[in-house]
C-alpha positions in Angstrom: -19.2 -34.1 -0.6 -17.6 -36.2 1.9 -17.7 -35.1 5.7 -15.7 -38.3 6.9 -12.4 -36.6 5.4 -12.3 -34.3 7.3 -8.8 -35.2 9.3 -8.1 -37.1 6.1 -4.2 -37.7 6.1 -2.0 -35.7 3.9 1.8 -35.2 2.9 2.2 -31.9 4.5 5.5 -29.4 4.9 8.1 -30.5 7.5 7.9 -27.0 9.3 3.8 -27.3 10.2 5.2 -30.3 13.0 5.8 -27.1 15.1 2.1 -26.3 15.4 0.7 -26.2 19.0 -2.7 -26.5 17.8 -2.4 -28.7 14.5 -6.5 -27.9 14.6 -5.9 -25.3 12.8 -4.2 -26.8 9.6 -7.7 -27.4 7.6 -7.8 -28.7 3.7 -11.5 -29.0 3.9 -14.0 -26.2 2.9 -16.4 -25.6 5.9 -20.3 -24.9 5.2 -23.4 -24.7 7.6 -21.6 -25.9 10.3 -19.3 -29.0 9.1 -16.3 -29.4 7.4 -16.7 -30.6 3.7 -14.8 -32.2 0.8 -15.3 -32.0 -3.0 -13.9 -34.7 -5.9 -11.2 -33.0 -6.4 -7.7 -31.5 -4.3 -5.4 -29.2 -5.3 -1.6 -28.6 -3.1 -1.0 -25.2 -1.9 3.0 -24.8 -2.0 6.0 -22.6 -0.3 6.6 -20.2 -2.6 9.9 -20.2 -0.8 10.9 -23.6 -1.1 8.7 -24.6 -3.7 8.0 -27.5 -1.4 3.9 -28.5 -0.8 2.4 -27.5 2.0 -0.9 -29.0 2.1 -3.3 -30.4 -0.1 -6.6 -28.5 -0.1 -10.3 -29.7 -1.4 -11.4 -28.0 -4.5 -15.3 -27.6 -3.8 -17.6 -27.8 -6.9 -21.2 -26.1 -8.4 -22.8 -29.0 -5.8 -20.9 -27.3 -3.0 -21.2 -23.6 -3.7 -25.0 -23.7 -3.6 -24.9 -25.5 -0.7 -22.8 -22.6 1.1 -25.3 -20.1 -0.8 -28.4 -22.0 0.4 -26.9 -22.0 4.2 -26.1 -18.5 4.8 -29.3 -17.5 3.0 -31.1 -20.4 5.7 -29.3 -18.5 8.5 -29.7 -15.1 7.6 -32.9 -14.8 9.8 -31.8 -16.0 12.6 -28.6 -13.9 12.7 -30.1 -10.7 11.8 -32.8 -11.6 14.7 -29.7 -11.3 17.4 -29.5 -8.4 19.2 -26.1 -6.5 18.2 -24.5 -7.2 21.3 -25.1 -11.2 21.1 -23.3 -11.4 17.3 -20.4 -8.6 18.8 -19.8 -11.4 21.9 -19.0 -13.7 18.9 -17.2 -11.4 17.3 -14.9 -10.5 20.5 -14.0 -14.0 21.2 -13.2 -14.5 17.9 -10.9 -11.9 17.5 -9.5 -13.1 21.3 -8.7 -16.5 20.0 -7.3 -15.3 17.0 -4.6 -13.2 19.4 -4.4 -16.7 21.4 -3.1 -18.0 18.6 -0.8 -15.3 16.7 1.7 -17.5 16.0 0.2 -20.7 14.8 -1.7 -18.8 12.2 1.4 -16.3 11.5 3.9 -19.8 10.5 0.7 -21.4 8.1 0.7 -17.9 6.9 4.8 -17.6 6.3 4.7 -21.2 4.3 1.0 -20.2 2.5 2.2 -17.2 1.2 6.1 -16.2 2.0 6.5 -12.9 4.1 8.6 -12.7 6.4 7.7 -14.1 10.3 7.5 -10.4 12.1 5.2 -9.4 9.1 2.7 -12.3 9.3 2.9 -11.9 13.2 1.9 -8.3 12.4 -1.1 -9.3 10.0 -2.2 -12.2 12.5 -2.6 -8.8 14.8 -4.1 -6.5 12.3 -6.9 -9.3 11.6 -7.8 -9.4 15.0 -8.4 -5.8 15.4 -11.3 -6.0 13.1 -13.8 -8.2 14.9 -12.9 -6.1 18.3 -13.8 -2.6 16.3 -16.8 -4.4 14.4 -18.2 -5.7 17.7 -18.7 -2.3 18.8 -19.5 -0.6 16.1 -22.2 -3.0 15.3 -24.6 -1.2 18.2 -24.3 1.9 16.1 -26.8 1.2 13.2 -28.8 3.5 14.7 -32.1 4.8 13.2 -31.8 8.4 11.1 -34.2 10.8 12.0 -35.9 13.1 8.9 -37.8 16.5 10.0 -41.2 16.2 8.2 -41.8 18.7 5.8 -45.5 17.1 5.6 -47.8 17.7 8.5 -48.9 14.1 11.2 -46.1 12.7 10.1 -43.3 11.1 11.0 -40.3 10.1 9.1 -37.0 7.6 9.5 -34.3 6.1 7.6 -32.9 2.6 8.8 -30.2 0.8 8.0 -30.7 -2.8 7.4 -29.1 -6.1 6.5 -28.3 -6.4 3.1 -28.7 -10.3 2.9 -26.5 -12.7 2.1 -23.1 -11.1 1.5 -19.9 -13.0 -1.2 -15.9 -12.2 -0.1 -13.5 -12.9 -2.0 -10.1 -12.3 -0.7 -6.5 -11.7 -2.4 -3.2 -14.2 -0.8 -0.8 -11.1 -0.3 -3.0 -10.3 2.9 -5.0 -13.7 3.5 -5.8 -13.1 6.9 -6.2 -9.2 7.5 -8.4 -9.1 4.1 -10.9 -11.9 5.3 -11.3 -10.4 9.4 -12.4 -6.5 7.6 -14.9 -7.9 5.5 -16.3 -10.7 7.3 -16.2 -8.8 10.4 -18.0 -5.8 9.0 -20.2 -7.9 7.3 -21.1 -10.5 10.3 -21.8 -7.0 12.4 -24.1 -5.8 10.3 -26.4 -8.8 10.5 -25.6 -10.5 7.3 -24.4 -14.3 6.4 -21.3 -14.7 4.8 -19.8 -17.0 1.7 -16.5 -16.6 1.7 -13.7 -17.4 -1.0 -9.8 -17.0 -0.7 -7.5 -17.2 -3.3 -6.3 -20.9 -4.3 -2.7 -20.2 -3.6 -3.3 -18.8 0.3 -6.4 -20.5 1.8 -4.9 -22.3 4.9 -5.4 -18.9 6.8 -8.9 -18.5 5.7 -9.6 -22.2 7.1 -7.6 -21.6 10.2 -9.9 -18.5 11.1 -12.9 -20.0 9.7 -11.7 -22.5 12.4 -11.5 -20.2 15.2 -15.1 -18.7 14.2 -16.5 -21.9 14.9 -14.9 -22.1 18.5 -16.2 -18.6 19.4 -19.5 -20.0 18.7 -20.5 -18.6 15.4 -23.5 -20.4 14.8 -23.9 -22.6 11.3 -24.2 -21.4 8.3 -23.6 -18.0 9.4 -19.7 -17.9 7.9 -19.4 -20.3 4.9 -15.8 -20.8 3.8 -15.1 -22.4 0.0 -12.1 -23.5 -1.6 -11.3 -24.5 -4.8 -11.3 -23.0 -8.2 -11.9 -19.4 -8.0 -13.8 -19.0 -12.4 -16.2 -21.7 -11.0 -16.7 -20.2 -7.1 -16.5 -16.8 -8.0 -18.4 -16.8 -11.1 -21.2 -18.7 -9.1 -21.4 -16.2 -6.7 -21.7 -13.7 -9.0 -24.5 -15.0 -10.2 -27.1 -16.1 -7.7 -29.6 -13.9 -7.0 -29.6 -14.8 -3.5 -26.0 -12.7 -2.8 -27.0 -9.5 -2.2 -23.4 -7.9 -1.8 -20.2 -9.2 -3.8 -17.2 -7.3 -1.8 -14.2 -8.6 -3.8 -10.0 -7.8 -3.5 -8.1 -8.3 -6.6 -6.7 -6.8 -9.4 -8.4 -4.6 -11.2 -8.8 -6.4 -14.4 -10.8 -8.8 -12.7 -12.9 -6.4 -10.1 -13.9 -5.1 -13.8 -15.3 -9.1 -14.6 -16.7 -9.2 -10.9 -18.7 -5.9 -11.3 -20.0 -7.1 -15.1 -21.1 -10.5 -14.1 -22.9 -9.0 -11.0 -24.9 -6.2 -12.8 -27.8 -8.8 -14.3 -28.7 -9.3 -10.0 -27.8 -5.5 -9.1 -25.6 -6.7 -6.2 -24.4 -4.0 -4.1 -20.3 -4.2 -4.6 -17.3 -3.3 -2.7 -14.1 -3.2 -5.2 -10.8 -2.7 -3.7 -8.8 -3.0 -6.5 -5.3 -1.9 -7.7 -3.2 0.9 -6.6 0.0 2.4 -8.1 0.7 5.0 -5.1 3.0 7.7 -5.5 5.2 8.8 -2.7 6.3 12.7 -3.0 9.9 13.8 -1.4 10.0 17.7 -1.4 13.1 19.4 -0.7 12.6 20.7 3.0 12.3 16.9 3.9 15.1 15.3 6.2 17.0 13.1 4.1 16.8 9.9 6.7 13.2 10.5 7.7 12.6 10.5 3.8 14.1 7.3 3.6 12.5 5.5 6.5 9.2 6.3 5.2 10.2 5.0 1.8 11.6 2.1 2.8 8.2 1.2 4.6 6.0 2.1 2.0 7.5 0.3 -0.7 9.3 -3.0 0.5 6.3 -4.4 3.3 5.5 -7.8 2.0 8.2 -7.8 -0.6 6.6 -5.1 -2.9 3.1 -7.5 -3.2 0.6 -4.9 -1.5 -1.6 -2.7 -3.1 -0.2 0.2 -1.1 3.2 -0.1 -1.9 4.7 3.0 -3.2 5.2 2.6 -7.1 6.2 6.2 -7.9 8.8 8.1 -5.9 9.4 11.6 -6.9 12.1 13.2 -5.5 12.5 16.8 -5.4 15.9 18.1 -7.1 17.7 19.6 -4.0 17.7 16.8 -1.8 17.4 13.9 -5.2 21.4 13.3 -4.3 21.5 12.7 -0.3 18.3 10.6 -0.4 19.5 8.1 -3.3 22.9 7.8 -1.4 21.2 6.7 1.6 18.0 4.9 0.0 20.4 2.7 -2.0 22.6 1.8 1.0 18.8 0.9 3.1 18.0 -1.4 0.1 21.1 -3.4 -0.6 21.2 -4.0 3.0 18.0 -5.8 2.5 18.4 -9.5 3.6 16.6 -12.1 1.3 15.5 -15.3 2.2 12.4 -17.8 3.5 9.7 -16.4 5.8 10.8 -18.4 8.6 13.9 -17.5 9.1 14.2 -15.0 11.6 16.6 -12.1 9.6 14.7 -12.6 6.9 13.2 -9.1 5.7 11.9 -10.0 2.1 10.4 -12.9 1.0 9.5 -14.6 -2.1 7.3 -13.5 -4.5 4.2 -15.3 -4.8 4.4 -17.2 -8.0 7.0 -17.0 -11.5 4.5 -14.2 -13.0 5.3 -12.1 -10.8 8.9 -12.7 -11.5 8.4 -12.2 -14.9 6.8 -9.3 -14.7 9.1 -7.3 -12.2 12.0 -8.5 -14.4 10.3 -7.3 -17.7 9.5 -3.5 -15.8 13.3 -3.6 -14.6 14.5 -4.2 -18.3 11.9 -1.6 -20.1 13.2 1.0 -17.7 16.9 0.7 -18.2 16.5 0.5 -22.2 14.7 4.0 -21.4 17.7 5.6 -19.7 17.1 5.0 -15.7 20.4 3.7 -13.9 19.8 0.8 -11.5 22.0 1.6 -8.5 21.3 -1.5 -6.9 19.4 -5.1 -7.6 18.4 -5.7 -10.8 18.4 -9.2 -10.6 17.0 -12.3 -9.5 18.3 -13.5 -5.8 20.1 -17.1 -5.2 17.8 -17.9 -2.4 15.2 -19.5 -4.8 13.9 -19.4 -8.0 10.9 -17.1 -6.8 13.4 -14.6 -5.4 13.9 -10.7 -6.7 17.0 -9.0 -5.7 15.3 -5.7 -4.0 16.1 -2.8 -6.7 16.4 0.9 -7.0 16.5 2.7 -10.1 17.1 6.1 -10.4 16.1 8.3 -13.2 13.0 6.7 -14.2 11.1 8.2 -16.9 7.3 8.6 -17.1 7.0 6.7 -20.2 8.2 3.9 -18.3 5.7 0.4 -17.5 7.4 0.6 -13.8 5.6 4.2 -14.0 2.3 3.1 -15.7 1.4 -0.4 -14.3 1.5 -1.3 -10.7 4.9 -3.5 -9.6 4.1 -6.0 -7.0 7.6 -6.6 -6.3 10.3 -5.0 -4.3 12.1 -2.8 -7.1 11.7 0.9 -6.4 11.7 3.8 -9.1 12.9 7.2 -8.7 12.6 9.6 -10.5 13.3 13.8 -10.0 11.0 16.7 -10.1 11.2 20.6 -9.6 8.3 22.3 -8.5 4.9 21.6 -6.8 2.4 22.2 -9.0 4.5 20.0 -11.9 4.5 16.9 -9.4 0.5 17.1 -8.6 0.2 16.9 -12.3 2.1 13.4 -12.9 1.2 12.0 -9.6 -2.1 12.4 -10.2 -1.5 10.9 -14.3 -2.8 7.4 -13.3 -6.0 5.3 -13.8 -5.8 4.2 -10.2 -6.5 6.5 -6.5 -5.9 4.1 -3.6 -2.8 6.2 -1.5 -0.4 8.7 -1.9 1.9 9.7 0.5 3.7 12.5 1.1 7.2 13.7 2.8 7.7 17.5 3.8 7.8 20.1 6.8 5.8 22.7 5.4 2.6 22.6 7.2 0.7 24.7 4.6 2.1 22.7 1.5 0.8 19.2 3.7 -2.7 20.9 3.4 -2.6 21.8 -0.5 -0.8 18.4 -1.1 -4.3 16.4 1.0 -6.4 18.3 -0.9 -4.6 18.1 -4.5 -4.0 14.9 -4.8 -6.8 12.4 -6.3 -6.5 9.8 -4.2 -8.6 7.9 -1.3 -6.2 7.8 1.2 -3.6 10.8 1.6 -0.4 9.5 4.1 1.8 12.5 5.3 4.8 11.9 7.0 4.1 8.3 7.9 3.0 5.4 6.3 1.2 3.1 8.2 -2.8 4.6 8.5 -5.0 1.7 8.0 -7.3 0.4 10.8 -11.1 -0.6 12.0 -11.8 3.1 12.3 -10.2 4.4 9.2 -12.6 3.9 5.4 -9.8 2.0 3.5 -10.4 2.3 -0.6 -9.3 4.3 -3.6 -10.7 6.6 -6.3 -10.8 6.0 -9.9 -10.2 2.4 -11.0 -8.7 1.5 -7.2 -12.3 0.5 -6.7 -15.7 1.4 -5.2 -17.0 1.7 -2.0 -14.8 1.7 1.6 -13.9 -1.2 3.8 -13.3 -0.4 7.9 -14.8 2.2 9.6 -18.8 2.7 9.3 -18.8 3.0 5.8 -17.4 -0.4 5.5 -20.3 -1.6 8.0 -22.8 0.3 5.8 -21.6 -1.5 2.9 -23.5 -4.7 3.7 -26.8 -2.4 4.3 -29.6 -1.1 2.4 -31.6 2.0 3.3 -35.0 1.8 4.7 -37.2 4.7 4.5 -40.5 4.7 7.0 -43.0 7.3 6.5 -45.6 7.5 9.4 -49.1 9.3 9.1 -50.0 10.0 12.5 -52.5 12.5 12.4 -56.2 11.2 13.8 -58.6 10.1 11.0 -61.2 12.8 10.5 -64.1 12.2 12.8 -62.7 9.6 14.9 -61.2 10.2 18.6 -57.8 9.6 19.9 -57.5 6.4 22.1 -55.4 5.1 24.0 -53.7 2.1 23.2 
């Protein structure tokens, strides 16, 4: 590892010239303190364009136990702050990070594609999880037990789990890094972080802005390179006591494995393939709007887009009309420029893959009222879709999309749409478009997911226990179940009674 290259100069994308704090552009991996380099690079490229954007150090086995060793060197000293001390930190963290929205929302738009007002929302969204975590770090509070045994006393604590691994997904690289770290940092642990290979400018630019808030070394470890080696690494030291990982499920199912043999505690939030549920008393546009934002944010790439839209049959005819019209309207094109509303997807699998759901569903009968098609804009580009008429049987109805190509399909009573929304491995979100305010209550209570949206889609925050049921994952991220993630239970059991024969003194 070689600290001297740490401004080492690069061949870097045109459009990063229009940084006001070119600070923030890091291709180094930081640990305990200091910026670090591997033996190897790799470039991180505009999905867009195609064009590089950076060239990043790829840190190896030398590097990750370094980052391990660190945090775990640290750990004492940060859990020895009072709340309130690591919360300061946390507060001008999340300031700076507002101070510079938009520096970290264009490194964002050429990391990973979505559109500008998107990645300015993100750069927002990330912030808001050191502020919540800063406060709600004071509330570990100590859980009193009624003795059922006599001179006794009895608590339950909450303590610092250790030394806690991230691992974060590039469809939200900022947003996904804040929650954890955040709840993590607040809870008194050290953190080794990972972001995927194909987003980790952002991680670096806040790992960046960590460092000028005063987070002390070693405390927030950032590593970059290839995630079998870093991942796999920290699966396996026995010095991680948490593994909180974002990813697909098919890996979250390698994460938990190769975590068992050290019993880490995990946080999985995995895949999602969310249904959204039009019933009949619904207004048509309202319907629409809600559709709209649930499925096309961040081209189709977010675990809480909405998959599966069933429509009920009295109201199938006025919403496709108008949910058609919404989509074709669409306007395709780079992150930067400023009417752009979808973006590129992030690499040619995901290409492949929306093409090869669009293709299965029309050779099973759906219509395709719109889309279809790749877009001119760029080889990474996917004409936003609907199709209509979408069987069950269908992959776009089994697997999870990741793209911006919507499926319809019809249904005729309540109880018959529980049933196939609820036919899916995965439990992250469902949401949910009617007036009745009795059916809103069965429909919260019937369906088997973790989060339940009616009537709007945006509900995630600090406050709110983000995860899924099912194979969407385990555990919660935000709120104080996200803090308590990165604890462990303490029980104290006090005999207070007076030894027989001796008498009470004072102390």
């Amino acid at each position: 590892m070689n600290e001297a290259l740490t401004r080492r100069p690069a061949r870097r994308h045109a459009a990063l010239d229009s940084l006001n704090d070119h600070g923030l552009l890091r291709e180094l991996s930081y640990c305990n303190g200091r910026w670090i380099a591997g033996e190897k690079d790799f470039a991180v490229f505009d999905p867009a364009t195609g064009q590089p954007v950076a060239r990043v150090t790829a840190i190896g086995p030398q590097g990750v136990d370094a980052a391990i060793s660190a945090a775990d060197a640290a750990f004492p000293v940060w859990l020895a702050m009072l709340p309130d001390e690591r919360g300061a930190i946390l507060r001008r963290w999340a300031a700076l990070i507002r101070e510079n929205q938009a520096d970290l929302a264009r490194i964002m738009v050429l990391e990973q594609g979505k559109p500008m007002a998107e990645a300015l929302g993100e750069i927002d969204y990330a912030a808001s999880f050191p502020e919540w975590y800063a406060e709600e770090g004071r509330r570990l509070n100590v859980e009193s037990i009624t003795s059922h045994l006599p001179g006794v006393e009895m608590a339950v604590r909450r303590e610092a789990i250790g030394v806690a691994a991230l691992v974060t997904p590039w469809n939200f690289p900022a947003a996904m890094l804040t929650r954890k770290a955040s709840a993590a940092l607040a809870a008194g642990c050290t953190v080794v972080a990972h972001p995927s290979g194909e987003t980790p400018l952002s991680a670096l630019a806040l790992v960046e802005l960590a460092e000028r808030a005063g987070m002390p070394a070693g405390v927030l470890n950032v590593l970059t390179g290839a995630s079998p080696e870093i991942v796999g690494a920290l699966c396996d030291d026995v010095r991680i006591g948490a593994m909180s990982f974002t990813g697909s499920t098919s890996i979250g199912r390698l994460v938990a494995t190769r975590c068992v043999p050290s019993m880490k505690r995990l946080v999985l939030e995995l895949g999602g393939h969310a249904p959204l549920i039009v019933f009949g008393d619904a207004d048509p546009d309202r319907a629409v709007e809600i559709a709209m934002n649930a499925k096309f944010a961040t081209s189709g790439q977010d675990c809480l887009a909405a998959n599966r839209i069933f429509v009920h049959r009295s109201i199938q005819g006025a919403f496709l009309e108008r949910f058609s019209a919404r989509i074709a309207a669409l306007r395709v094109g780079p992150g930067l420029n400023e009417t752009t509303q979808i973006g590129p997807l992030m690499h040619e699998r995901a290409i492949a893959k929306v093409e090869a759901q669009v293709a299965n569903a029309l050779a099973l009968g759906a219509r395709c009222l719109t889309g279809g098609t790749r877009h001119p804009a760029g080889p990474l580009f996917f004409t936003p879709t609907l199709l209509a008429g979408v069987p069950d049987e269908a992959v776009i109805m089994r697997e999870e999309t990741f793209g911006p190509v919507a499926a319809v399909t019809v249904f005729d009573t309540e109880e018959e749409v529980i049933r196939r929304a609820n036919d899916t491995a995965y439990g992250l979100v469902a949401y949910v478009v009617t007036e009745n305010g009795r059916r809103q209550w069965r429909m919260g209570r019937a369906l088997q997911f973790g989060m339940v949206a009616i009537n709007r889609v945006k509900i995630t925050g600090g406050p709110v226990p983000f995860g899924g049921w099912k194979q969407s994952g385990l555990g919660r991220e935000g709120s104080r179940h996200g803090l308590e993630a990165f604890t462990e239970l303490k029980y104290l059991c006090i005999d207070t009674a007076d030894t027989e024969g001796q008498e009470r003194k004072d102390a």
